[in-house]
CHARMM-style PDB file with segment names, atoms N, HN, CA, C and O in Angstrom:
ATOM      1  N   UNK     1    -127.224-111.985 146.316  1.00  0.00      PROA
ATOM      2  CA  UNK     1    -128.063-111.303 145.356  1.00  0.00      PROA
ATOM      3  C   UNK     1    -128.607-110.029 146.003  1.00  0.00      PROA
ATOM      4  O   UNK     1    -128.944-110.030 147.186  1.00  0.00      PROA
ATOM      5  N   UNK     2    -128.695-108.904 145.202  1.00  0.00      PROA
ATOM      6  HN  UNK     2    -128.421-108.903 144.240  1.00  0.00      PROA
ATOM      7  CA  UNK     2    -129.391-107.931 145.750  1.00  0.00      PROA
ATOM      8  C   UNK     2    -130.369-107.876 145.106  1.00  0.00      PROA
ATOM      9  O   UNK     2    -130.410-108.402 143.993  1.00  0.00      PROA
ATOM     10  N   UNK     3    -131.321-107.282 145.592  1.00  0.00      PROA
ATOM     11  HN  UNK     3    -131.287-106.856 146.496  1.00  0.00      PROA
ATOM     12  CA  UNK     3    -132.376-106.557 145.348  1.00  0.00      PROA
ATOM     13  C   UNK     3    -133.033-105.196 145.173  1.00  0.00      PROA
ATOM     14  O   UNK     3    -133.094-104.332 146.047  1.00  0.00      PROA
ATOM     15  N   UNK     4    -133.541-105.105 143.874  1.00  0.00      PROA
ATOM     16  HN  UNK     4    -133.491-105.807 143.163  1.00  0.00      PROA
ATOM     17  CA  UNK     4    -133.519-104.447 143.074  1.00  0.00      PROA
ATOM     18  C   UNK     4    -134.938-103.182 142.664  1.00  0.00      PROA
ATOM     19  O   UNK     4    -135.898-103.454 141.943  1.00  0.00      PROA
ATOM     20  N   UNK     5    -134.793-102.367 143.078  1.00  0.00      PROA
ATOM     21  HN  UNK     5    -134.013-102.146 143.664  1.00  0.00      PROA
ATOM     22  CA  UNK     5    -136.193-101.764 142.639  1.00  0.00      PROA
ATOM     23  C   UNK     5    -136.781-101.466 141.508  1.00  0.00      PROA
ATOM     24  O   UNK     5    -136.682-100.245 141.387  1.00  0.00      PROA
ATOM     25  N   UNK     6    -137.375-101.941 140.552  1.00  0.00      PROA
ATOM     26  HN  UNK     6    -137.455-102.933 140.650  1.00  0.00      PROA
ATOM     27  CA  UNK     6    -138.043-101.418 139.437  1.00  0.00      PROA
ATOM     28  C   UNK     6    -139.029-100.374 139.248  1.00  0.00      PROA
ATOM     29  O   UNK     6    -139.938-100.393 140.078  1.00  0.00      PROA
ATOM     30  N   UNK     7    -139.079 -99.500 138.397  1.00  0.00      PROA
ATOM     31  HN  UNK     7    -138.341 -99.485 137.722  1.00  0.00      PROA
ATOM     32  CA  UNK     7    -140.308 -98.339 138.995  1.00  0.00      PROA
ATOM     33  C   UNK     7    -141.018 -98.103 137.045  1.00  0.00      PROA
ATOM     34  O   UNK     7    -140.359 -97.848 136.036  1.00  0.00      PROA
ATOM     35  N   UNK     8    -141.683 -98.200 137.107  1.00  0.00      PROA
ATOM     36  HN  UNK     8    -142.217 -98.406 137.926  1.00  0.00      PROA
ATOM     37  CA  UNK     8    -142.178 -97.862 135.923  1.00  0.00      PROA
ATOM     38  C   UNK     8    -142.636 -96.622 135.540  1.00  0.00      PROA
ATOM     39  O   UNK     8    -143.523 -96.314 136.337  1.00  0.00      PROA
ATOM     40  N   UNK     9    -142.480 -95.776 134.739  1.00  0.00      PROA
ATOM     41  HN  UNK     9    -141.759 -96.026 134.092  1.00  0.00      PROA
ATOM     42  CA  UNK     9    -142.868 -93.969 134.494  1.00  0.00      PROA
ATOM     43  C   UNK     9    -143.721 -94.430 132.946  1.00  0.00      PROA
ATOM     44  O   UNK     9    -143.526 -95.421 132.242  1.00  0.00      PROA
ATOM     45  N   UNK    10    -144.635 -93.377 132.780  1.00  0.00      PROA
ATOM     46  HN  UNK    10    -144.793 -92.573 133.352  1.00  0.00      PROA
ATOM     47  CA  UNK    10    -145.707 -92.746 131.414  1.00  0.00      PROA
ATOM     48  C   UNK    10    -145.141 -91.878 130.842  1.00  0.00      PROA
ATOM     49  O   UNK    10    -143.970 -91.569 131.061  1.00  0.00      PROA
ATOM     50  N   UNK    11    -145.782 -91.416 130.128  1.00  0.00      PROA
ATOM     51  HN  UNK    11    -146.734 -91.667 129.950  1.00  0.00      PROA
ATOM     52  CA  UNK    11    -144.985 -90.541 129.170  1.00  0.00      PROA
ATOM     53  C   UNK    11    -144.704 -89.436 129.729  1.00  0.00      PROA
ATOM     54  O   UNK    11    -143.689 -88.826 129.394  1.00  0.00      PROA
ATOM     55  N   UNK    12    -145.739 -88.856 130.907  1.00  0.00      PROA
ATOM     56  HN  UNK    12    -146.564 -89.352 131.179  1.00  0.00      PROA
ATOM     57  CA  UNK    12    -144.723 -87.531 131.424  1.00  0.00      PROA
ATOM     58  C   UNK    12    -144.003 -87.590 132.916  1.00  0.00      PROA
ATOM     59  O   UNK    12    -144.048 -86.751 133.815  1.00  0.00      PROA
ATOM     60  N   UNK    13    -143.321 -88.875 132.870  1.00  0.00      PROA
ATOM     61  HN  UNK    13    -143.285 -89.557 132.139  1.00  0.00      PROA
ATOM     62  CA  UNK    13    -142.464 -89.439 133.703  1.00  0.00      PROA
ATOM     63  C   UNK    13    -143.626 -89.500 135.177  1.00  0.00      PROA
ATOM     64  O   UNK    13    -143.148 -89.184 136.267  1.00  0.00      PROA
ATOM     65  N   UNK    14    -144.486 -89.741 135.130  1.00  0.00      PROA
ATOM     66  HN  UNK    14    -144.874 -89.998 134.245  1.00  0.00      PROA
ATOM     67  CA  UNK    14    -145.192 -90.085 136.356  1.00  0.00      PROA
ATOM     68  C   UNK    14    -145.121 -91.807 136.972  1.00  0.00      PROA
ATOM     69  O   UNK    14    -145.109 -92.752 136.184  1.00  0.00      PROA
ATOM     70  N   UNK    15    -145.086 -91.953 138.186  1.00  0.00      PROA
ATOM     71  HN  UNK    15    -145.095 -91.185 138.826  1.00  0.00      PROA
ATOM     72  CA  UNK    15    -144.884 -93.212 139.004  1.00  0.00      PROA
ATOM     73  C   UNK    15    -146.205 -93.974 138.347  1.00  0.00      PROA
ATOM     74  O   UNK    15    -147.350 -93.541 138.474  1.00  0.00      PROA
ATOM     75  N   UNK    16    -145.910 -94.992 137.738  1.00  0.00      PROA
ATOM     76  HN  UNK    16    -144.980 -95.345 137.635  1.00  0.00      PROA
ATOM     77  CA  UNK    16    -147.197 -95.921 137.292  1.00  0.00      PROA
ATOM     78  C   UNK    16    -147.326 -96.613 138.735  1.00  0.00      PROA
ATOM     79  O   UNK    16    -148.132 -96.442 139.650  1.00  0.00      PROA
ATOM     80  N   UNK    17    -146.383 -97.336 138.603  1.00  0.00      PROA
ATOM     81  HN  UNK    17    -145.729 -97.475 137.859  1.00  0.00      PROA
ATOM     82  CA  UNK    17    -146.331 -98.940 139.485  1.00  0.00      PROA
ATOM     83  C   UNK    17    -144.482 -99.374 140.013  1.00  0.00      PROA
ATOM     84  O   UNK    17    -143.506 -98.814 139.515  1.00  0.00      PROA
ATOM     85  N   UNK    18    -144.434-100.032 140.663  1.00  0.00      PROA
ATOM     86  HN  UNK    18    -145.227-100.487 141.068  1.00  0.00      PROA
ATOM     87  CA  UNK    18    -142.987-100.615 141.029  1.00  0.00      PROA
ATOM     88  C   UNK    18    -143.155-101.862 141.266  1.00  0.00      PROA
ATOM     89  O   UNK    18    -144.250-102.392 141.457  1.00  0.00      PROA
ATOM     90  N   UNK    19    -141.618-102.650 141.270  1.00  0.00      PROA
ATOM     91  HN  UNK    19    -140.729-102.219 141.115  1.00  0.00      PROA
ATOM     92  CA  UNK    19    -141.446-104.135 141.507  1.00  0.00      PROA
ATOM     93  C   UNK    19    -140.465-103.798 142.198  1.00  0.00      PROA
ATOM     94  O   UNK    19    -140.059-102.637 142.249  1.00  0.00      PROA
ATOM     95  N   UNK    20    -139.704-105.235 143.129  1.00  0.00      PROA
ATOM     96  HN  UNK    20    -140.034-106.178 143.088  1.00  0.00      PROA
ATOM     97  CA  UNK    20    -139.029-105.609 143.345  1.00  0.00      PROA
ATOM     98  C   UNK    20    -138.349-106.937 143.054  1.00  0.00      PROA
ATOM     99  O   UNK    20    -138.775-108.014 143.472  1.00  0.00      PROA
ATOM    100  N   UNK    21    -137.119-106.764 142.209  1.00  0.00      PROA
ATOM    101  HN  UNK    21    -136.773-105.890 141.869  1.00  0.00      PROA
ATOM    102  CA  UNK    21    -136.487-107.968 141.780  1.00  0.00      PROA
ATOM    103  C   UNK    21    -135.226-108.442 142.335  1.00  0.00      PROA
ATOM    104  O   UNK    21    -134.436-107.627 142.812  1.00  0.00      PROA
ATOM    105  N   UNK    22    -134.961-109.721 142.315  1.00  0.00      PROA
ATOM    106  HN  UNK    22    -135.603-110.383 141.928  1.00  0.00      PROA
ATOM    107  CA  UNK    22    -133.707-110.087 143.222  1.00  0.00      PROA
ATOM    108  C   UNK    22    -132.543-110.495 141.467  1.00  0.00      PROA
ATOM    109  O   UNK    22    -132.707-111.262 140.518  1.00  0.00      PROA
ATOM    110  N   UNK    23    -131.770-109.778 141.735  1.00  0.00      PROA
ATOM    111  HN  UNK    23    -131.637-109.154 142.505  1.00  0.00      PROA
ATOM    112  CA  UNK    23    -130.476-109.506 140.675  1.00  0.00      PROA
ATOM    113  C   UNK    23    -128.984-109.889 141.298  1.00  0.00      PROA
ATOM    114  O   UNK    23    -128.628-109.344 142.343  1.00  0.00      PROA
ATOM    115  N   UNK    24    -128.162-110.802 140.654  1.00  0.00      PROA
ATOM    116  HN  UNK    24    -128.451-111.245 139.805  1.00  0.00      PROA
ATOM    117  CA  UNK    24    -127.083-111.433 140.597  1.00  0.00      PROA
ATOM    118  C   UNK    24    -126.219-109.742 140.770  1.00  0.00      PROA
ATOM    119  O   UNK    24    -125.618-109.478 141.812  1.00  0.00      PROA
ATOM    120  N   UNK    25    -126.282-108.876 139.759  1.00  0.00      PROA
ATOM    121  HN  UNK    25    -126.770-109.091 138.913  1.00  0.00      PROA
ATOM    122  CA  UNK    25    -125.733-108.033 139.437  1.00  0.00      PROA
ATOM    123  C   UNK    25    -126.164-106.812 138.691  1.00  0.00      PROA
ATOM    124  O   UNK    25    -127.125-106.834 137.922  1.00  0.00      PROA
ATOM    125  N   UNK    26    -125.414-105.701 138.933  1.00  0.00      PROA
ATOM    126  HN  UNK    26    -124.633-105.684 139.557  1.00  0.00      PROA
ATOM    127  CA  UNK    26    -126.443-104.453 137.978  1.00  0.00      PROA
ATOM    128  C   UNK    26    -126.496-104.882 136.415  1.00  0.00      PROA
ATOM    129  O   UNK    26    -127.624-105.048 135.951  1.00  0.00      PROA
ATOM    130  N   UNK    27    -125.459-105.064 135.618  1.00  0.00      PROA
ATOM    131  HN  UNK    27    -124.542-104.929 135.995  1.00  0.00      PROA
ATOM    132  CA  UNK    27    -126.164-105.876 134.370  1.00  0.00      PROA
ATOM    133  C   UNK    27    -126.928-106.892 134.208  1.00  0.00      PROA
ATOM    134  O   UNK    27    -127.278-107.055 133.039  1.00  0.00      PROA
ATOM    135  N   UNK    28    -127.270-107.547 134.864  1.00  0.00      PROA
ATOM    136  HN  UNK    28    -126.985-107.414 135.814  1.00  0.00      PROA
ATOM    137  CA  UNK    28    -128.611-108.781 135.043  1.00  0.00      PROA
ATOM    138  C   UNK    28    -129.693-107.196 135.091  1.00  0.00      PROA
ATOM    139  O   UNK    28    -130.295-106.590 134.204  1.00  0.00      PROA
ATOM    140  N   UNK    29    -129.571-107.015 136.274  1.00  0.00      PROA
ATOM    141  HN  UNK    29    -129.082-107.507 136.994  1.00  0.00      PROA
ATOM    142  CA  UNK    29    -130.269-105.633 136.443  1.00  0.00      PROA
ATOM    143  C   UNK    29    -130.727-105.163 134.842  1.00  0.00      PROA
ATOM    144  O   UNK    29    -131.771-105.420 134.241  1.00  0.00      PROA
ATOM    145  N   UNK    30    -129.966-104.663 134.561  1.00  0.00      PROA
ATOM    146  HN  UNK    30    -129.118-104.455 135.049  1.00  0.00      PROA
ATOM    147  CA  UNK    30    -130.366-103.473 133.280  1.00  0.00      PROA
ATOM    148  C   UNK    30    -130.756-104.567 132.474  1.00  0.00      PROA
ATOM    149  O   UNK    30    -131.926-104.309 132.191  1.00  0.00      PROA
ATOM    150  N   UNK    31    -130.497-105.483 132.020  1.00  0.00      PROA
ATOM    151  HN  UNK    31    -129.547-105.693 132.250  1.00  0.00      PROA
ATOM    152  CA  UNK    31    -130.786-106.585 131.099  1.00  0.00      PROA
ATOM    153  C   UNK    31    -132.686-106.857 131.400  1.00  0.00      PROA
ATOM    154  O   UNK    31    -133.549-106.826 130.523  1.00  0.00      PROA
ATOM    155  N   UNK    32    -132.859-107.061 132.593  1.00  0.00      PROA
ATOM    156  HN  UNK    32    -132.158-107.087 133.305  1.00  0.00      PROA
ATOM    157  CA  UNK    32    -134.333-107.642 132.886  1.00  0.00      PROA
ATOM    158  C   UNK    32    -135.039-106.142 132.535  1.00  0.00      PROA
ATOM    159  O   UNK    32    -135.939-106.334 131.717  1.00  0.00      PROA
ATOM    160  N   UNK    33    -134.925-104.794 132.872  1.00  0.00      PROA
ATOM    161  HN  UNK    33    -134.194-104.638 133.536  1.00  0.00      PROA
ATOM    162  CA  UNK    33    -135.067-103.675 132.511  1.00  0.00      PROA
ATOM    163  C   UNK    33    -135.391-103.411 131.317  1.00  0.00      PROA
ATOM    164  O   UNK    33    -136.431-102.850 130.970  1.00  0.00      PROA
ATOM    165  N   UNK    34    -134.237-103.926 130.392  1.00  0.00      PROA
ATOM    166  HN  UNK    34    -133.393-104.382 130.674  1.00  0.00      PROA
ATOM    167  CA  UNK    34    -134.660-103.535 129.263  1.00  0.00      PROA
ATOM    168  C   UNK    34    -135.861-104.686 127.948  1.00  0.00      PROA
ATOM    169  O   UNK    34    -136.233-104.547 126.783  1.00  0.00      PROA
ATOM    170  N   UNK    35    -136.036-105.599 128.897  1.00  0.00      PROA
ATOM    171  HN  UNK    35    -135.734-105.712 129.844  1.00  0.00      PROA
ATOM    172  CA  UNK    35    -137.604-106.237 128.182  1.00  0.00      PROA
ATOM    173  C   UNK    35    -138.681-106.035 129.206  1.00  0.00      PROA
ATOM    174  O   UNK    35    -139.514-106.909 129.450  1.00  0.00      PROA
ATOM    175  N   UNK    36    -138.650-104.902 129.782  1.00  0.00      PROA
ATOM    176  HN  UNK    36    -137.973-104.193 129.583  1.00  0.00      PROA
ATOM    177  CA  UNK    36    -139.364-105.207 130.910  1.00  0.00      PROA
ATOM    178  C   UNK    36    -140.564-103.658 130.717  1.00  0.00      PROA
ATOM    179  O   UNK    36    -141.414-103.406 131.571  1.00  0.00      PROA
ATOM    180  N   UNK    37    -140.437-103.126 129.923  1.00  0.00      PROA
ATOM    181  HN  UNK    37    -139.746-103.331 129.230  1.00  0.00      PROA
ATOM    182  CA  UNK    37    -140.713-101.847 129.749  1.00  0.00      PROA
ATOM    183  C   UNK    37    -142.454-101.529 129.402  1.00  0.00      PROA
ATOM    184  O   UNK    37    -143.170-100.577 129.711  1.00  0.00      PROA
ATOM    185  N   UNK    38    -142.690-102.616 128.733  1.00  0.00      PROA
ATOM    186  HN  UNK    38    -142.108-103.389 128.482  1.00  0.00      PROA
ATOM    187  CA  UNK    38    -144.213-103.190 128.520  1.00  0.00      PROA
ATOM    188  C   UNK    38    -145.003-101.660 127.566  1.00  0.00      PROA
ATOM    189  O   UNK    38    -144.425-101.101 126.634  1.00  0.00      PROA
ATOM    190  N   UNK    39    -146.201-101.306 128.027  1.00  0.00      PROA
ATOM    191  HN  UNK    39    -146.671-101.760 128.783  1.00  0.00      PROA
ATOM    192  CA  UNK    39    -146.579-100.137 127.386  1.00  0.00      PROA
ATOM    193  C   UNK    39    -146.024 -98.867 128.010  1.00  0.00      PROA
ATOM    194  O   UNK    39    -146.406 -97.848 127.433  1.00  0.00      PROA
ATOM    195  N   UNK    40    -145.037 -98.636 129.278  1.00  0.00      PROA
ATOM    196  HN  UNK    40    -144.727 -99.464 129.747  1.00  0.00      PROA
ATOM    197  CA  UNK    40    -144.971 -97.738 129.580  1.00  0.00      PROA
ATOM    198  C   UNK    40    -143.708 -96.942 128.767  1.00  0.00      PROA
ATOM    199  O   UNK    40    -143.087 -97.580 127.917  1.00  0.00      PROA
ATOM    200  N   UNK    41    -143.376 -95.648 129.029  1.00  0.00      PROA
ATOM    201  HN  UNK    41    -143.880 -95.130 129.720  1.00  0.00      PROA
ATOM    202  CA  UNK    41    -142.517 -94.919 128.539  1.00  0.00      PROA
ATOM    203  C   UNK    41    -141.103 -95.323 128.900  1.00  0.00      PROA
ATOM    204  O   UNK    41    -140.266 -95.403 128.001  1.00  0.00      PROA
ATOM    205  N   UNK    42    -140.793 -95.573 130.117  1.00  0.00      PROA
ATOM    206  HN  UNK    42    -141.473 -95.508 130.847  1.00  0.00      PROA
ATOM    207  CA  UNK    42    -139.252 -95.905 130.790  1.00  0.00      PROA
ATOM    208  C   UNK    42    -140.000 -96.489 131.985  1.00  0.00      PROA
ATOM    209  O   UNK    42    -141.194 -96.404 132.271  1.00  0.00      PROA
ATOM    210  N   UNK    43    -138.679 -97.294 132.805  1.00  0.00      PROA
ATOM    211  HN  UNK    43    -137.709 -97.363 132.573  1.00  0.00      PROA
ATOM    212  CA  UNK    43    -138.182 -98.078 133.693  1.00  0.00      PROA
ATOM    213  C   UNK    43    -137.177 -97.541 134.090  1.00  0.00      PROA
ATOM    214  O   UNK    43    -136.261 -97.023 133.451  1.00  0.00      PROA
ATOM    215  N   UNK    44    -137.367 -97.685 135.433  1.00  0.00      PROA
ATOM    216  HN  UNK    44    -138.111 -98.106 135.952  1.00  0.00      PROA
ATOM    217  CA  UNK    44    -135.537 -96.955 136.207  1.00  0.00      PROA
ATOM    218  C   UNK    44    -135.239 -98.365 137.012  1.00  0.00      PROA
ATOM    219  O   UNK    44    -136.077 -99.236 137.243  1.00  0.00      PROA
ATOM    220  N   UNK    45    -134.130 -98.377 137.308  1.00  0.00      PROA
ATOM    221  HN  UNK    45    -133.449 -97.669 137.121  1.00  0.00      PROA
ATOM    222  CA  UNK    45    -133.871 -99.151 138.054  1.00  0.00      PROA
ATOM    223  C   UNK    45    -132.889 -98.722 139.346  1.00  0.00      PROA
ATOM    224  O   UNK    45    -131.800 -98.214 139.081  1.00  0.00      PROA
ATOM    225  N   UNK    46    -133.228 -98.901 140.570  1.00  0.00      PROA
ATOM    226  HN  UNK    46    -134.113 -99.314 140.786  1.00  0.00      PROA
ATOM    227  CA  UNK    46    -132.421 -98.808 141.564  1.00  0.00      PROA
ATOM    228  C   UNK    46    -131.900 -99.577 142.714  1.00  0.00      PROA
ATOM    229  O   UNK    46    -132.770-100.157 143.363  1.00  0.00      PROA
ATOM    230  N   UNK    47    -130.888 -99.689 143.045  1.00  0.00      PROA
ATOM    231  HN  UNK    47    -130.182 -99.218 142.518  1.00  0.00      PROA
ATOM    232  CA  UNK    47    -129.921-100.560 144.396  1.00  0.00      PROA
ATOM    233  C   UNK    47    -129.898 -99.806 145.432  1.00  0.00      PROA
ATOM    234  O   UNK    47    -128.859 -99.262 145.804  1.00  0.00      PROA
ATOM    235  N   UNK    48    -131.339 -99.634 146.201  1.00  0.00      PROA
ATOM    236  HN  UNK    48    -132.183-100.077 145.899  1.00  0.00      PROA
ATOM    237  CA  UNK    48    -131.473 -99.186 147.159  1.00  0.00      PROA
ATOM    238  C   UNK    48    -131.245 -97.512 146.576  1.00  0.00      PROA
ATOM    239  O   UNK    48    -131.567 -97.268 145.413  1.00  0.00      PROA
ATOM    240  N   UNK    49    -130.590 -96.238 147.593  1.00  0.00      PROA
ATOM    241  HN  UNK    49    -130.328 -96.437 148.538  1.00  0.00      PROA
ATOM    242  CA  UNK    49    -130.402 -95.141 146.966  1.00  0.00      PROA
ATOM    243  C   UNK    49    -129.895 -94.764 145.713  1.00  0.00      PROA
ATOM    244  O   UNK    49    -130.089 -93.626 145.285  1.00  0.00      PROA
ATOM    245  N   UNK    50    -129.131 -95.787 144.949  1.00  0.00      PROA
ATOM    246  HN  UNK    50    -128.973 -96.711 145.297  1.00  0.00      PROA
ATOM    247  CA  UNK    50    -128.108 -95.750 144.178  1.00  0.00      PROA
ATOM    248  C   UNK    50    -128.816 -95.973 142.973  1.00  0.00      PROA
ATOM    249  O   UNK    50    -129.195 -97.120 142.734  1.00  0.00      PROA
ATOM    250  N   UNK    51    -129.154 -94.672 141.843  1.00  0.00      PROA
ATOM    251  HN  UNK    51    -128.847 -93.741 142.038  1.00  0.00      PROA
ATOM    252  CA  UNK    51    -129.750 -95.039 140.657  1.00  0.00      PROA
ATOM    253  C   UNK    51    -128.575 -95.970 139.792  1.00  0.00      PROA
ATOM    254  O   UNK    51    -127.371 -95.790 139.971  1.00  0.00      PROA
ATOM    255  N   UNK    52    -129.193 -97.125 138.703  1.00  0.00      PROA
ATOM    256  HN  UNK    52    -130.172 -97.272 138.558  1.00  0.00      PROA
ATOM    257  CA  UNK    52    -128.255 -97.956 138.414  1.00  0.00      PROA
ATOM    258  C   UNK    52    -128.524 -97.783 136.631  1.00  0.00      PROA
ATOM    259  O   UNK    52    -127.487 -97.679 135.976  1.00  0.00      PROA
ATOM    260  N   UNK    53    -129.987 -97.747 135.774  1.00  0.00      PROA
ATOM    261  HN  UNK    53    -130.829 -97.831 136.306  1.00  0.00      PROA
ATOM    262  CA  UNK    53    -129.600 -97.467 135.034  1.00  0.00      PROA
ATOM    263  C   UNK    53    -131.968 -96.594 135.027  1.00  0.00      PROA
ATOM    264  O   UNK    53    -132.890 -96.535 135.841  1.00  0.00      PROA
ATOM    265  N   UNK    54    -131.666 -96.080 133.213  1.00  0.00      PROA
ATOM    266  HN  UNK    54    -130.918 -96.127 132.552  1.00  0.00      PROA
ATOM    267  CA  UNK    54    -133.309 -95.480 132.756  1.00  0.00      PROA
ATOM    268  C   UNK    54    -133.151 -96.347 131.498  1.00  0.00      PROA
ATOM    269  O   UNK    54    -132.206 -96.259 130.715  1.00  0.00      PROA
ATOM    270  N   UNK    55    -134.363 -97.337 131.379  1.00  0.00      PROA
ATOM    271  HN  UNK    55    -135.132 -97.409 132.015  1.00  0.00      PROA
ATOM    272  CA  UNK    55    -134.783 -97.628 130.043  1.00  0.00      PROA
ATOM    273  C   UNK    55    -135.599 -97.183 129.102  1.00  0.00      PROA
ATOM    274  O   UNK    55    -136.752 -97.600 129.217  1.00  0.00      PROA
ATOM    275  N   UNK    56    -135.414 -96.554 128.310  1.00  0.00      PROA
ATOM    276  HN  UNK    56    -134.478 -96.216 128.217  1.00  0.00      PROA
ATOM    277  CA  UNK    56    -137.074 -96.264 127.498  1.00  0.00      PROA
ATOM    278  C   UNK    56    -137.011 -97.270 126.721  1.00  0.00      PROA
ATOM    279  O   UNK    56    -136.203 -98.155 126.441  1.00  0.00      PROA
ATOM    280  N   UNK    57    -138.589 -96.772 126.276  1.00  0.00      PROA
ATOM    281  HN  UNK    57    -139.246 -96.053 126.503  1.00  0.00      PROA
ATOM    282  CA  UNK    57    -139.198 -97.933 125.695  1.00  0.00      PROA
ATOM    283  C   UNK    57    -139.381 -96.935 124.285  1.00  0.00      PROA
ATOM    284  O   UNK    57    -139.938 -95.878 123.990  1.00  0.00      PROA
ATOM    285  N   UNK    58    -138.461 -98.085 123.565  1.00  0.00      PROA
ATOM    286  HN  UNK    58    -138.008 -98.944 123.805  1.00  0.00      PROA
ATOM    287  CA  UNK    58    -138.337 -97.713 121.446  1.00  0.00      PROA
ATOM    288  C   UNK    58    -140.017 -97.566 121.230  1.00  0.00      PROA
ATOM    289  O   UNK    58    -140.232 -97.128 120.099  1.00  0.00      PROA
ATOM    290  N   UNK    59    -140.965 -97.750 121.808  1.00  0.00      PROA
ATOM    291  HN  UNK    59    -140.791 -98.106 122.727  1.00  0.00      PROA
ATOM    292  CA  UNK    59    -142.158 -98.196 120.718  1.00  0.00      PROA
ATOM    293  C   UNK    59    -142.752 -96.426 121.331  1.00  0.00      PROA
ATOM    294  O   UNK    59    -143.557 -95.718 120.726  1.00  0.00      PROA
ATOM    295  N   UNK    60    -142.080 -96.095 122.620  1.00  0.00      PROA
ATOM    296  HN  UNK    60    -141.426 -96.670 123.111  1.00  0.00      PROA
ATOM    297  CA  UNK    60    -142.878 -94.841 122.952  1.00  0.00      PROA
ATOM    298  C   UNK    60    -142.260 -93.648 123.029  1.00  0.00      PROA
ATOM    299  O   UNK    60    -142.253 -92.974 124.060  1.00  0.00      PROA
ATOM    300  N   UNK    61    -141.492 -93.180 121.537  1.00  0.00      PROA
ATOM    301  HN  UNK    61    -141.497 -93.728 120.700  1.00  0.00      PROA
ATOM    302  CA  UNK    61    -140.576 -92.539 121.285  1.00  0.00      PROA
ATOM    303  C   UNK    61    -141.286 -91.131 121.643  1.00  0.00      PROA
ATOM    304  O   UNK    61    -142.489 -91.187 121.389  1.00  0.00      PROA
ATOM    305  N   UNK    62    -140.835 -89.775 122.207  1.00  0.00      PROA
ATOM    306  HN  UNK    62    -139.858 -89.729 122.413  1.00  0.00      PROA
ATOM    307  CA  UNK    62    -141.407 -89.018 121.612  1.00  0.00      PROA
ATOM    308  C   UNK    62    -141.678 -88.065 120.392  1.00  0.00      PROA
ATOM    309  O   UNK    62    -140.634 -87.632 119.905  1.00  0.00      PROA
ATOM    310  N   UNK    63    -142.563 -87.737 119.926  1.00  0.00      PROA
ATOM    311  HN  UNK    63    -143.411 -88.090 120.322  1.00  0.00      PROA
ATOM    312  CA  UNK    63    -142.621 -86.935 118.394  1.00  0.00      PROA
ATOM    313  C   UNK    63    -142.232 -85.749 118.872  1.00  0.00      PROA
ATOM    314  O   UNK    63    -142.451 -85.630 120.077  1.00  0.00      PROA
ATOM    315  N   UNK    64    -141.626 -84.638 118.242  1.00  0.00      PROA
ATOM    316  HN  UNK    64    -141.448 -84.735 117.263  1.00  0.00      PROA
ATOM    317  CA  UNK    64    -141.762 -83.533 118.150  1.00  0.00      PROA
ATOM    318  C   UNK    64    -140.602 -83.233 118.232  1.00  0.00      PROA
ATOM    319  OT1 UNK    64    -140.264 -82.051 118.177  1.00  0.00      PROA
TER     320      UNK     64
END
């Protein structure tokens, strides 16, 4: 299993908070990512240097 960095961004992509999760695979990966998004704007996910996927979050679309 690797392990996985989660990073959470706001609406003007600023560092909220991060996790670390242990993932079978990068789709397990993007899968936990994408319910994982909570009130923030996006979630990135990374394998060490290697960006793997960006989630936004539907509820924090932007207007304009």
């Amino acid at each position: 299993m690797a392990t996985y960095r989660f990073i959470w961004l706001d609406e003007k992509r600023n560092f909220v908070k991060s996790e670390h999760i242990e993932c079978a695979t990068d789709e397990q990966a993007i899968e936990i990512a994408a319910h994982q998004t909570g009130d923030y704007k996006e979630i990135e996910v990374w394998d060490g240097p290697r960006p793997v996927c960006r989630c936004g979050n539907p509820n924090k679309i932007s207007k304009g």
